[in-house]
N, C-alpha and C positions, 0 to 999 in steps of 0.2 A: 592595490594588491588585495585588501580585505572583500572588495567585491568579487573580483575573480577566482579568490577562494569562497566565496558565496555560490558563485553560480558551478562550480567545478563539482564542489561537494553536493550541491542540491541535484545536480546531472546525475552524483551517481547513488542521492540515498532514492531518485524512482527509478534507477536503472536497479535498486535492490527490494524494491516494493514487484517492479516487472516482475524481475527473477523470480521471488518466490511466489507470483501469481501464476506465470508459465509453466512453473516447477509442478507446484500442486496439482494442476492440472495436469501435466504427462507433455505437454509443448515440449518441442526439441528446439533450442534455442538458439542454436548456429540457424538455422535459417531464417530465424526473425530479429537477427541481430542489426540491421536496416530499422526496422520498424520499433525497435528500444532503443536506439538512439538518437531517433525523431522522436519521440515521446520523452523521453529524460532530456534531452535540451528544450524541448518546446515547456515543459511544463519546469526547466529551470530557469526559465526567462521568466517565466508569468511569475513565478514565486521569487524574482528579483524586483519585479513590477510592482507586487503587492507590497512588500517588504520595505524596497528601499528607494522609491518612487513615488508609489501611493499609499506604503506608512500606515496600509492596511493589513495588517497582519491576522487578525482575526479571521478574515476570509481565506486565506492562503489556500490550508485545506482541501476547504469546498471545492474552490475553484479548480484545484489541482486532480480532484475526485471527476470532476465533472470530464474537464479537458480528458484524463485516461480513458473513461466511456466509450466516451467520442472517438477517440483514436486507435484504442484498440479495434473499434467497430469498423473503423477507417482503414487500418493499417494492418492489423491482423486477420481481419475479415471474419470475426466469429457475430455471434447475432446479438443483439442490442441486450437481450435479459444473461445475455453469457457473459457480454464485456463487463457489465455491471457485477457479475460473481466475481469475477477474478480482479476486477477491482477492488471489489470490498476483500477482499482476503490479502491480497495485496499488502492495501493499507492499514486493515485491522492486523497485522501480523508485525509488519513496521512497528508500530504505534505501543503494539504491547511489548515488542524486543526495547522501544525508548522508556517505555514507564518500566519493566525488569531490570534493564541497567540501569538507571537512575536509583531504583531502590537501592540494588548491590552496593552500589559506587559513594552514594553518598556518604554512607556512614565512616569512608577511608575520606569523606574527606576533599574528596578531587571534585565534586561538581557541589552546585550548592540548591535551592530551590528557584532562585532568582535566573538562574542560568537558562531554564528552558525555556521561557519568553525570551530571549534575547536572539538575535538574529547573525549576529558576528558578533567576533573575538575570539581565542586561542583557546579557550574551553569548551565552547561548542563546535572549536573544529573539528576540535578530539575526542566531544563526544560523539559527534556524526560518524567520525572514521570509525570509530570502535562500535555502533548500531549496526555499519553497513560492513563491516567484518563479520558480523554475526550472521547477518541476515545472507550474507554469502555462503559462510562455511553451513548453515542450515539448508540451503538450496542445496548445496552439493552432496551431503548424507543424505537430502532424501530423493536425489536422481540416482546416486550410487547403489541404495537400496531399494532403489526402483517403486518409491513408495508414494501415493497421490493417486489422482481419478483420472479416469476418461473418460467423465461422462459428457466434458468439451468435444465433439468431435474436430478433429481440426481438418481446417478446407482446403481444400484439392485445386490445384488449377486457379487457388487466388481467388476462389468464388467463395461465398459464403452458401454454405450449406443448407439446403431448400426442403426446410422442417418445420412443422408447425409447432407452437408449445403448449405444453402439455401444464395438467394445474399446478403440478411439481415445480416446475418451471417459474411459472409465475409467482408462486412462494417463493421459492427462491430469489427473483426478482427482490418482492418484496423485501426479503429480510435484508438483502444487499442493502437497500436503497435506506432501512431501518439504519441498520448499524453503521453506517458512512456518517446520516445525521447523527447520529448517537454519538460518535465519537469526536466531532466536530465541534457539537455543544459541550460536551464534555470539556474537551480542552479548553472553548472559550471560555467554558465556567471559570477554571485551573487559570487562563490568563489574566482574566481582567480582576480576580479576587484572588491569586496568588497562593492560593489553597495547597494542599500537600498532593502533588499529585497522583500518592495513590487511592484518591478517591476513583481516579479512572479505572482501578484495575479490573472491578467488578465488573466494570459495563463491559469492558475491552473482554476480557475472558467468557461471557456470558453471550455478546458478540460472537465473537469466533466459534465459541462450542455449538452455536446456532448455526450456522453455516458450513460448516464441515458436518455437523450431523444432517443434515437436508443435503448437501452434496453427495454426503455417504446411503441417505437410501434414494436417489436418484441412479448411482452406483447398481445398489441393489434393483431396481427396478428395469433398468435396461439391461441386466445378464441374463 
């Protein structure tokens, strides 16, 4: 039972990393709802693999970072230095909604430090549910206010969009690929020395503020 509440909930905290990756971008999500739920079961199988198979939790992450890349490239068809923005935004947004509720929560009480390395039991079910509540009801205020980029073009006819990139572009790339490792190590750090984890906040906020801002004048540059 405790594993198939493993894999149920890990299905839908990347069907809520998706969400606010599609979100941001301006993606309409009723048509790639195929393509987020081959991507939230494929990467909740790997993160039962790593977890509770090969007891590799450290990589979890990575690997799950990587695999979206890939699949968005795959499955969504946008282009390899795009799948990677909306990757990292994705997961940088996930990540900082778990270190914000953790801070809130703790001090009532309800979760403890020890909790976030853990992989199962009825605390971390509750905290997932209540991350991937949030990370919902945020998606849906900012599709209702219509607020996020289009600087994703999204592909027509299932083709991937036949564009060169631009240096913008490739920065962006870059800082994607920055802040995915960044926060990666960060948590390892947070795992294997049990440190408080709002050491991460800084990176995680400094992260994101980098990447929404280079998203925001790529924005400006294409109007």
């Amino acid at each position: 039972m405790n594993h198939l509440l493993f894999f149920i909930l890990g299905a839908l905290d990347a069907i809520a990393a998706l969400t606010i990756a599609l979100t941001v971008f301006r993606f309409p999500l009723r048509p790639y709802l195929g393509p987020i739920l081959i991507i939230a079961v494929s990467a909740s199988l790997l993160s039962c693999l790593n977890r509770l198979v090969l007891h590799i939790p450290q990589w979890d992450m990575l690997s799950q970072i990587i695999l979206f890349i890939v699949l968005l490239r795959l499955l969504v068809r946008v282009r390899w230095h795009e799948s990677a923005a909306m990757t990292a935004v994705g997961f940088v947004f996930l990540v900082l909604v778990v270190n914000l509720t953790f801070i809130l929560l703790t001090p009532l009480q309800l979760f403890e430090q020890s909790d976030i390395v853990r992989s199962t039991g009825a605390d971390i079910y509750l905290f997932q549910a209540f991350i991937q509540a949030v990370c919902f009801l945020t998606s849906y205020i900012l599709h209702r206010g219509r607020y996020g980029f289009t600087s994703i073009v999204i592909p027509t006819n299932n083709h991937v969009i036949a564009q060169k990139s631009s240096p913008l572009d490739k920065l962006i790339t870059g800082a994607s690929i920055i802040s995915s490792v960044l926060i990666v190590l960060a948590f390892n750090w947070v795992w294997r020395h049990h440190e408080s984890i709002t050491i991460v906040m800084p990176i995680i906020a400094v992260a994101l503020f980098i990447l929404i801002r280079l998203t925001y004048q790529k924005e400006l540059q294409e109007s």
